[in-house]
N, C-alpha and C positions, 0 to 999 in steps of 0.2 A: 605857282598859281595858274588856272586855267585861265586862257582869254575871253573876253563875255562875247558870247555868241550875238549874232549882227544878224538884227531884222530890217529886211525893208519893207518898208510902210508905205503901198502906190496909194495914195487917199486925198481927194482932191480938198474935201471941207476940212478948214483949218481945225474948228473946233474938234470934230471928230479926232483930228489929227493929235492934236495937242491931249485929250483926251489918253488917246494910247500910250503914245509918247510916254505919256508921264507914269503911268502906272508900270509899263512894262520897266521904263528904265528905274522904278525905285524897287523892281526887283531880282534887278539885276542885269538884264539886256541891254544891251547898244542898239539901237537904233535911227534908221537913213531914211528922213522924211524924202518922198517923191510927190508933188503935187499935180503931176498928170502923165499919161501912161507913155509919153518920150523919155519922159525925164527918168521913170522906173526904169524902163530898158535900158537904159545910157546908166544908169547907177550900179543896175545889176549888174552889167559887163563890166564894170571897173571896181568892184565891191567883192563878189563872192558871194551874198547872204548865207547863211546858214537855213533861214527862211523867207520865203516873200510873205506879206498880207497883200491881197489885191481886193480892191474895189472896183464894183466894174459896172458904175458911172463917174465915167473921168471926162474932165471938158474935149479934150482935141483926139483921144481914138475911146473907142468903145473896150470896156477891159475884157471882153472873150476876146478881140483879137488879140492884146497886149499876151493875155495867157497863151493862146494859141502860139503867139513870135515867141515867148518863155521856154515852152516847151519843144521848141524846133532846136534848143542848144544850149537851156539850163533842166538842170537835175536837179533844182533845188527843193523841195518841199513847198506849193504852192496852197498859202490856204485863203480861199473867197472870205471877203466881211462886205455884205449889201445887204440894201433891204430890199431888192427882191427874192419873195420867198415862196414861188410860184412851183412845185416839183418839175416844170420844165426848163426852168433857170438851173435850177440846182443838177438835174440827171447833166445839161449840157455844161453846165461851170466842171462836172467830174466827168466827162466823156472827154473832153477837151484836154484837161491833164491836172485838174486843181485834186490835190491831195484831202482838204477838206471844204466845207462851205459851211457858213455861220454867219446866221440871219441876224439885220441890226431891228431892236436892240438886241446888246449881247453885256453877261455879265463878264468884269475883269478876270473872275475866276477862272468863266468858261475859255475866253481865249486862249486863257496859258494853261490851260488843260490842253486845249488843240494844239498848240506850240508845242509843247511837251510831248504830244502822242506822236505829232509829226518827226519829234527829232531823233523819238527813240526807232523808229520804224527807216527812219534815212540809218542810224548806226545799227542796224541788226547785221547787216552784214558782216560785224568784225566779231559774233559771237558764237563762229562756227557754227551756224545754220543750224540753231537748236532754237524753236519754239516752247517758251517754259511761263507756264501761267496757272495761277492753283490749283497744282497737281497735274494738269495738263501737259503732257511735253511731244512734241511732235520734231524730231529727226531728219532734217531735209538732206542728210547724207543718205541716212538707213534706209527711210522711207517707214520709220515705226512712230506709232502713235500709243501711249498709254498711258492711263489715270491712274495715279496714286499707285504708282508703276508696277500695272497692271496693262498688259496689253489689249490694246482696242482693234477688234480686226473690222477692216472698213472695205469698202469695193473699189475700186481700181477708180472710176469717176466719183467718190467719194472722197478719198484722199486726194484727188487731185484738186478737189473743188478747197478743201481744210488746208492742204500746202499754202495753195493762192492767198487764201486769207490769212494765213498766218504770217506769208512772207512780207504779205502788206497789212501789219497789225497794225488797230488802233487808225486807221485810216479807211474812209466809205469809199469800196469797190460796187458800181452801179450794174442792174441787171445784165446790160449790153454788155460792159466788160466781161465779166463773168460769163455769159454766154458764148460770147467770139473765145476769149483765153482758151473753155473745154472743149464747146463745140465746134467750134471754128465759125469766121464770119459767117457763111452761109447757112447757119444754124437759123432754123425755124425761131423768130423773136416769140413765142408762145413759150414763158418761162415756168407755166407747168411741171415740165421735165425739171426744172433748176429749186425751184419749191419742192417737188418730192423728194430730190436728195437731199434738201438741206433738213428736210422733215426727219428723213431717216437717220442721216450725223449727228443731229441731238437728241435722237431717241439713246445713241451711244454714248456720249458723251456730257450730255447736260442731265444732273440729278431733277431736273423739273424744266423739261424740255419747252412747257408755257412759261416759266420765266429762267430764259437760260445765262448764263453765266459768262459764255465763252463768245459764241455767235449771235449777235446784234442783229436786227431786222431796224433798217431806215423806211420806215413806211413807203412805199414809192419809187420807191430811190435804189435802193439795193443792200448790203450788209458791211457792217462793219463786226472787225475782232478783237478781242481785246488785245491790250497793250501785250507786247513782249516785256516779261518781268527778267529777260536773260540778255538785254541788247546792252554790251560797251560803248559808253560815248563818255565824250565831255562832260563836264559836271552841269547840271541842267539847272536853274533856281527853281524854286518850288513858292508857292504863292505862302 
């Protein structure tokens, strides 16, 4: 039998707290109440989580910096739960290193949908670097990409730009990111250039490139992919 994957919960309001708590563990999850963002650091270094939730209004540090100290030396899958829901909250909670953000309120549904895209996107690595999602499969050995395998031939900053998102499926990659990744940091921030490729990748790849399938647009924000339907993990609960 598999072990229950272990969230911790940085969340200063009890209710809230209790709240999660309860739903996540009647479906299956362990979960490591933190009631302010010492005590989540101190938890996470003796814990492991498989994911954090962070909130980030916590009484005695502010939770960007708690993320920020997270990501100086955990890998875990960081996802924001606040109700700040400002697009400059959100670009900087995912510039920072938060894998997603989700504005309160939020339905139980939705979180363990983000838990879920989070964990499958932390195990894609043990599935031999194969991108595979309705009929989509993209090759991060080969470097080939085809539909309903048919090959898609892309431009060199095209597939570089689908690698990225693929390898971070199911998780929002922000303009910046994306930008610094192909361009490098010194890249003009005018994401023009970064909208006509993605314009042109789902002219290829998406059967209705205004409503596409595969590549996400987070208004603001940047793009998300869909999940890897080909990632090995754990046994994950399903709501």
């Amino acid at each position: 039998m598999n072990p229950k994957i272990n969230i911790l919960l940085i969340e200063d309001d009890k209710n809230t707290c209790s709240f999660i708590i309860t739903f996540l563990t009647r479906n299956g999850y362990h979960v490591i109440p933190a009631y302010s963002g010492r005590e989540g650091l101190s938890l996470a270094a003796a814990n492991c989580p498989d994911v954090i939730l962070l909130d980030l209004c916590l009484p005695d540090v502010d939770g960007c910096e708690v993320l920020t100290s997270l990501r100086s030396w955990n890998d875990s899958p960081i996802i924001v739960i606040s109700a700040r829901e400002t697009e400059y909250d959100k670009v900087q909670a995912l510039d920072l290193g938060a894998d997603d953000y989700v504005t309160k309120p939020f339905s139980p549904a939705e979180l363990m949908a983000r838990i879920r895209a989070c964990l499958r996107h932390r195990y894609t690595g043990a599935c031999g670097r194969i991108y595979c999602a309705l009929g989509l499969r993209i090759d991060l050995e080969t470097r080939t990409v085809s539909l309903d395998g048919k090959i898609i031939h892309l431009t060199q900053v095209e597939y570089q730009l689908l690698s990225l998102l693929a390898e971070h499926s199911g998780c929002v990659l922000t303009y910046r990111y994306i930008m610094n990744a192909i361009w490098g940091p010194y890249a003009d921030n005018n994401n023009q250039i970064l909208r006509v490729n993605m314009a042109n990748i789902r002219r290829k790849i998406e059967e209705n490139p205004a409503r596409p399938q595969y590549v996400f647009t987070e208004v603001g924000i940047g793009y998300r992919m869909r999940e890897n339907e080909n990632a090995t993990m754990p046994e994950i609960p399903s709501d």
